[in-house]
C-alpha positions as CSV (number, residue, x, y, z in Angstrom):
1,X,72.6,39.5,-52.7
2,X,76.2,38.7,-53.7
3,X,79.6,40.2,-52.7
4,X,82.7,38.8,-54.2
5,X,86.2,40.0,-53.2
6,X,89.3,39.5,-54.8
7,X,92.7,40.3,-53.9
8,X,94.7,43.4,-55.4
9,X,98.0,44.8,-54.3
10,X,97.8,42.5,-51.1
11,X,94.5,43.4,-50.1
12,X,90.7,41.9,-50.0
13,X,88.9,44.4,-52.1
14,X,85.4,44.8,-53.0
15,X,85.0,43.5,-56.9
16,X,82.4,44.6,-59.0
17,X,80.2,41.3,-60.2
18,X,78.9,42.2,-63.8
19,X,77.8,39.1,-66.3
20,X,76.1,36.0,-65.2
21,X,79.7,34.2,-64.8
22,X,81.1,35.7,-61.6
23,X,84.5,36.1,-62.3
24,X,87.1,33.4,-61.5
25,X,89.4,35.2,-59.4
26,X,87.3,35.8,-56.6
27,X,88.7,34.6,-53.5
28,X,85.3,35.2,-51.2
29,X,82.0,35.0,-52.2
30,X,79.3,35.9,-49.9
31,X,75.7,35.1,-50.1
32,X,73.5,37.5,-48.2
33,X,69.5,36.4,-48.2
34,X,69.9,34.8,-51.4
35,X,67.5,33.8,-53.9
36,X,67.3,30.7,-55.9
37,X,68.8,32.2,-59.0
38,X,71.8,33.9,-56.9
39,X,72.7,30.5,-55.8
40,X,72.4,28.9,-58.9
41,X,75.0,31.8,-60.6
42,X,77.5,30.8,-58.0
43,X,77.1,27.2,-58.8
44,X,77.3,27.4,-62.2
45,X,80.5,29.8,-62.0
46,X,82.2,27.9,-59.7
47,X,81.0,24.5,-60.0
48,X,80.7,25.0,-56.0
49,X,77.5,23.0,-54.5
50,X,76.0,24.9,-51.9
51,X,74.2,24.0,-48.5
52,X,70.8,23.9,-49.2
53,X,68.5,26.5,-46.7
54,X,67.0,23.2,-45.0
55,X,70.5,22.4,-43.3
56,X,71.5,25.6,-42.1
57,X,69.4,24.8,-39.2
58,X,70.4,21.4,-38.1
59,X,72.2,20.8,-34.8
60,X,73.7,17.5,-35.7
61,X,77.6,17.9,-35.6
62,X,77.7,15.8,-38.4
63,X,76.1,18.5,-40.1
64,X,77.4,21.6,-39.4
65,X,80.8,20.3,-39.1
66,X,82.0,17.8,-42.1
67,X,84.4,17.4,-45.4
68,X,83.0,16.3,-48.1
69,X,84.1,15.9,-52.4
70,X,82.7,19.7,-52.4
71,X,85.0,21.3,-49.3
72,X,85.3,22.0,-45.7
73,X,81.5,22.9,-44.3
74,X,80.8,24.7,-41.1
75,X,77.7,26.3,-39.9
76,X,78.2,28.3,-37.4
77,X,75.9,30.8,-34.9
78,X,76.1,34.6,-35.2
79,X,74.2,36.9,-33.6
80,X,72.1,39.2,-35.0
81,X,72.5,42.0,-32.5
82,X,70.5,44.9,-35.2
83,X,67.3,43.8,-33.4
84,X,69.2,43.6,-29.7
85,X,66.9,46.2,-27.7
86,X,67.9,46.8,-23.6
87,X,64.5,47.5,-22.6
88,X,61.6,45.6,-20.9
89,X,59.3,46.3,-23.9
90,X,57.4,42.8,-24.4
91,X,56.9,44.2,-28.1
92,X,60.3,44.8,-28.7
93,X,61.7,41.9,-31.0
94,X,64.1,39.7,-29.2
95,X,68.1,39.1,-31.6
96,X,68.2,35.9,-33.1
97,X,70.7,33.3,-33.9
98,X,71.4,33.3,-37.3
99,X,73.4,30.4,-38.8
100,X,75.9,31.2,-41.3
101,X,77.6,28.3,-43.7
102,X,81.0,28.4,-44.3
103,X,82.7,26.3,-47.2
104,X,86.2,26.2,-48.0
105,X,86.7,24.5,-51.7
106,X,90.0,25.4,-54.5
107,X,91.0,28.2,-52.3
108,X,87.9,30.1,-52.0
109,X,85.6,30.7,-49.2
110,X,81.7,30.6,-50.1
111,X,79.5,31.9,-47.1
112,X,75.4,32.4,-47.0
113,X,73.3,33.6,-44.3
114,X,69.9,34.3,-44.4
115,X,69.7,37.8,-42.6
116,X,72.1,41.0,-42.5
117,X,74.7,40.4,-40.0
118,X,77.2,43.4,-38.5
119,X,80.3,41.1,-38.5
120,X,79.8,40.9,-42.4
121,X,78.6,44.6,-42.9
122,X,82.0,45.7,-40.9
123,X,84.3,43.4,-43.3
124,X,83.1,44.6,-46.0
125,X,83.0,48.4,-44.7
126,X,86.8,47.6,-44.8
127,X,87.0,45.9,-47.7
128,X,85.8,49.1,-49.2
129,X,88.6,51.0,-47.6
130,X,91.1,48.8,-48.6
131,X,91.7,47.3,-44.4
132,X,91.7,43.8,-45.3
133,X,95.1,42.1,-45.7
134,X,93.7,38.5,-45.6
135,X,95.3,36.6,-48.7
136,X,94.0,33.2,-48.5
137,X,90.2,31.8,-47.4
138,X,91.0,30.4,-44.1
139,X,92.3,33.8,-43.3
140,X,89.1,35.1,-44.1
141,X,86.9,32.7,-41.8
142,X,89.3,33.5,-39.1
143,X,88.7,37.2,-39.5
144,X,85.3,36.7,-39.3
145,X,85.1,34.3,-36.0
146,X,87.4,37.1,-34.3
147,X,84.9,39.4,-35.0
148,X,82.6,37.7,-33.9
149,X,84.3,36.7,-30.7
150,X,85.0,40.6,-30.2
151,X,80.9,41.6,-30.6
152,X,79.8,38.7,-28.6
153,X,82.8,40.4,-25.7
154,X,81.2,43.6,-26.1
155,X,77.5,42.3,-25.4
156,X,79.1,40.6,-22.5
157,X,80.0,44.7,-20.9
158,X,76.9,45.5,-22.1
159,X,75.0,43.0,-20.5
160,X,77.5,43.8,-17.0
161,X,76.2,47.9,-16.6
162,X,72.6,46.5,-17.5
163,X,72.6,44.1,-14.7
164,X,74.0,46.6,-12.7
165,X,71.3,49.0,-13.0
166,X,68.6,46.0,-12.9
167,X,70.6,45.4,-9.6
168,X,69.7,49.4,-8.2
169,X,65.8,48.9,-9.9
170,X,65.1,45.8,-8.2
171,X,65.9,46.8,-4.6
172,X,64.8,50.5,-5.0
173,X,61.6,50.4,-7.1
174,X,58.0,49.3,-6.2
175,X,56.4,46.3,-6.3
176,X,54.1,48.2,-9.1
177,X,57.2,48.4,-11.0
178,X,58.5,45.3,-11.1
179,X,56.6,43.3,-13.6
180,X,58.4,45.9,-16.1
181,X,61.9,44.7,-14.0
182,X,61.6,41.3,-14.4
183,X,60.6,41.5,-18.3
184,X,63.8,43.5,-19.1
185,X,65.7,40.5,-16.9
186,X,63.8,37.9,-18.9
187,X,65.1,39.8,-21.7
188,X,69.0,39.8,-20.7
189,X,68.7,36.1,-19.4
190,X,67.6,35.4,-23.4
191,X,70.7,37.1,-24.6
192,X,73.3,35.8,-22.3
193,X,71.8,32.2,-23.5
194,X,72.2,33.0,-26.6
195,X,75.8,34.8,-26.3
196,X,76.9,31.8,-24.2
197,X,75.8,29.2,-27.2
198,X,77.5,31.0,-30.0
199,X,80.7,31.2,-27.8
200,X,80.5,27.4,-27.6
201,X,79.7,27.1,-31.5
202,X,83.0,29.3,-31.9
203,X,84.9,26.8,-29.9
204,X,83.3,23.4,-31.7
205,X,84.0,25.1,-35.1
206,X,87.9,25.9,-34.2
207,X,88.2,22.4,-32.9
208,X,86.9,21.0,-36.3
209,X,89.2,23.4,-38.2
210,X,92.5,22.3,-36.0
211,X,91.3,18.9,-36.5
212,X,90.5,18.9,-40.5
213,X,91.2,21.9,-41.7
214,X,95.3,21.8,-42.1
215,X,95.9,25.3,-41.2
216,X,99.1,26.9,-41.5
217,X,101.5,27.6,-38.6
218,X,100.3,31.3,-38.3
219,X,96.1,30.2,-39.0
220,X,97.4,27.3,-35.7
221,X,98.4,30.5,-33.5
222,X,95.2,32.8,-34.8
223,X,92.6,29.6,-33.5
224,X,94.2,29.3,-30.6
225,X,94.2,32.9,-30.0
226,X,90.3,32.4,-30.3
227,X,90.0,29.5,-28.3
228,X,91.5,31.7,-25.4
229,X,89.0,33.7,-25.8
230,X,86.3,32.1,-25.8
231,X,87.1,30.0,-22.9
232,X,88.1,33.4,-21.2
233,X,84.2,34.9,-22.0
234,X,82.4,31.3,-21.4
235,X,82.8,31.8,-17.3
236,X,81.5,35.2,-17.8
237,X,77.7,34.0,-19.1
238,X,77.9,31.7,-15.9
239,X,78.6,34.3,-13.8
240,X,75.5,36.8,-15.8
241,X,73.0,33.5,-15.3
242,X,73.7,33.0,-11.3
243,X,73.5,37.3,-11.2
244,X,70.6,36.9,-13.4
245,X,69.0,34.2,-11.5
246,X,69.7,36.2,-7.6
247,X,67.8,39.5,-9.3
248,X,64.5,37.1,-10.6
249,X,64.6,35.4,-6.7
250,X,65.2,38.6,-5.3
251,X,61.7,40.6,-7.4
252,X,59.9,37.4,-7.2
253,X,60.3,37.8,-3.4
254,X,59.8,41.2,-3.0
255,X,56.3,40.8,-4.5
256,X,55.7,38.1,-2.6
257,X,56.2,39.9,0.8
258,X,54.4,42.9,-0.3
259,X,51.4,40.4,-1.3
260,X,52.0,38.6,2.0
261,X,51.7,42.0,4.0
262,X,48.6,43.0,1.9
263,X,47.0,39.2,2.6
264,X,48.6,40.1,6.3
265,X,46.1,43.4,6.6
266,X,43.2,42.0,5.0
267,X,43.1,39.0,7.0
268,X,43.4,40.8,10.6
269,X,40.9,43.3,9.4
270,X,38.1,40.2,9.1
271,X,39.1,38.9,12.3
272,X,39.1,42.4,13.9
273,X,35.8,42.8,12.7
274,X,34.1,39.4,12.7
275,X,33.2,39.7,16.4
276,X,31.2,42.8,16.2
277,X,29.3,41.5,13.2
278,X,28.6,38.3,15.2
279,X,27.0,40.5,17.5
280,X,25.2,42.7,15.0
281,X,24.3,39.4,13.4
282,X,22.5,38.0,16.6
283,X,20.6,41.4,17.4
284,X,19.3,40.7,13.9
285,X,17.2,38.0,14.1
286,X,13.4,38.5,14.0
287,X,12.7,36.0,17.1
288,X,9.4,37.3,18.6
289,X,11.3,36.6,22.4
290,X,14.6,38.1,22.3
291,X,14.9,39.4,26.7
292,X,17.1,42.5,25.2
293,X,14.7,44.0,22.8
294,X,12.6,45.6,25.3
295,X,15.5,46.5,27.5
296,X,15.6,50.6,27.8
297,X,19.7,50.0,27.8
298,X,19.9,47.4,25.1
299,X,20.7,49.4,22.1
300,X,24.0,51.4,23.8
301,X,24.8,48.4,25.6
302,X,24.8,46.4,22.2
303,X,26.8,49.0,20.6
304,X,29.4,49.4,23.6
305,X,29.8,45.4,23.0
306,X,30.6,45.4,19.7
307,X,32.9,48.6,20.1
308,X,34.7,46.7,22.9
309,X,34.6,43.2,20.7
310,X,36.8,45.2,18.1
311,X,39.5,46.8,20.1
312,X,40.3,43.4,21.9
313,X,41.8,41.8,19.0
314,X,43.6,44.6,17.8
315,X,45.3,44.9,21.0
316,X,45.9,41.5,21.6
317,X,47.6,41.8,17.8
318,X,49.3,45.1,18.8
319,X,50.7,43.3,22.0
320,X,52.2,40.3,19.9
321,X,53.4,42.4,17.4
322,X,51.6,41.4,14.7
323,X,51.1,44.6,13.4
């Protein structure tokens, strides 16, 4: 699908996109899941080449960051936080990274990404409502990365009262119940990786701009502002990985002791127990001359033996304290 926006009365405004020649006076066109034919109407309108879907993928800086005859290119992670889900279902689909290309060429900005993002659904939102006082493209792409950068602060609380309450379930629930505990950690462990990379993209992609971009003193102040913030949110995913890290160490252990006390109980149970069968064992034999078969007291004797053979060791444990 296409969006263009155009500027009226100071404002970025929705425009309406009729014809097969977009109109000229567009000053951002956005390319959501696009088709072959959508792509090909914005090239042939603007004479604008656009990344092909093979690159928006690559990790090379070379290729998410470069300037070319056709504009300033920068691919850049966003999270995709529709499909973010708290919860320790293993069905539950997991957010994804989704990378969005950014090209700045004759003053517009061009942008595609392959799946519906929030950051571009709440632009647009207040486009509609007439919000936007961006006037230029690199005004645009900033607006974006501070959304961005906002979203990806907000996960960051989320992610906080989460671990908190993973905190109160680890040390308070059952070991039965913490295969469920360590899937929903598993789960926030994914996110914070994946938070902690798209903070880092931010950073490389306001580098690049500083560097090649030629913003104008107020743009300068606006990437700086988002470099702050991002290196003020970066120590926070350390932070969530060592917390995240202490909970996994902490469930891992608990269901090892309660395995080790369940080992612990079966184990002195077959000792307790061996020397009676021993006995049992020995008075089970089919030897034709066995002295104590034909004894009047053999049977209660036999029994008293093996009664005595199993409250030995369990006092001897009881007196070492190993039960």
């Amino acid at each position: 699908m296409i969006h263009g926006f155009t500027l009226r009365n100071g404002r970025l405004v929705l425009a309406e996109l009729q014809g097969e020649i977009l109109p000229q006076d567009l000053l951002w066109i956005d390319l959501s899941e696009p088709d072959k034919a959508e792509c090909r109407r914005v090239e042939e309108s603007f004479h604008q080449q656009m990344a092909p879907e093979e690159t928006l993928e690559e990790i090379e800086a070379t290729t998410r960051f470069r300037v070319d005859p056709s504009g300033l290119h920068i691919h850049s992670y966003f999270l995709d936080d529709a499909k973010l889900a708290f919860t320790s279902d293993e069905s539950a689909e997991l957010p994804r990274l989704e990378t969005v290309s950014f090209t700045i060429n004759q003053g517009r900005l061009f942008t595609i990404h392959e799946e519906e993002l929030a950051t571009f659904r709440m632009l647009r939102l207040r486009a509609r409502q007439g919000l936007l006082r961006y006037d230029n493209a690199e005004a645009i792409l900033l607006g974006l990365m501070e959304t961005k950068v906002d979203q990806l602060a907000d996960l960051i609380e989320r992610l906080y009262e989460h671990l908190e309450e993973a905190s109160h379930e680890v040390f308070e629930s059952s070991e039965q119940e913490m295969q469920a505990i360590i899937s929903s950690i598993t789960r926030l462990e994914d996110l914070n990786g994946k938070i902690r990379l798209s903070l880092l993209d931010t950073q490389r992609a306001m580098q690049f701009l500083l560097r090649h971009g030629q913003p104008e003193p107020e743009h300068r102040n606006t990437i700086k502002d988002i470099q702050r913030d991002v290196e003020s949110l970066t120590p926070h995913t350390g932070y969530i990985f060592e917390k995240i890290n202490f909970l996994l160490d902490a469930a891992t252990g608990i269901i090892n002791v309660e395995q080790n006390r369940i080992i612990k109980a079966m184990t002195l149970a077959s000792v307790v127990f061996l020397p009676p069968t021993l006995i049992a064992s020995i008075y089970g034999m089919n030897f034709e001359h066995m002295p104590e078969l034909s004894w009047p007291w053999g049977y209660p004797v036999a029994v008293g033996v093996m009664i005595i053979s199993t409250i030995a060791p369990y006092a001897f444990f009881k007196w070492r304290g190993w039960l």
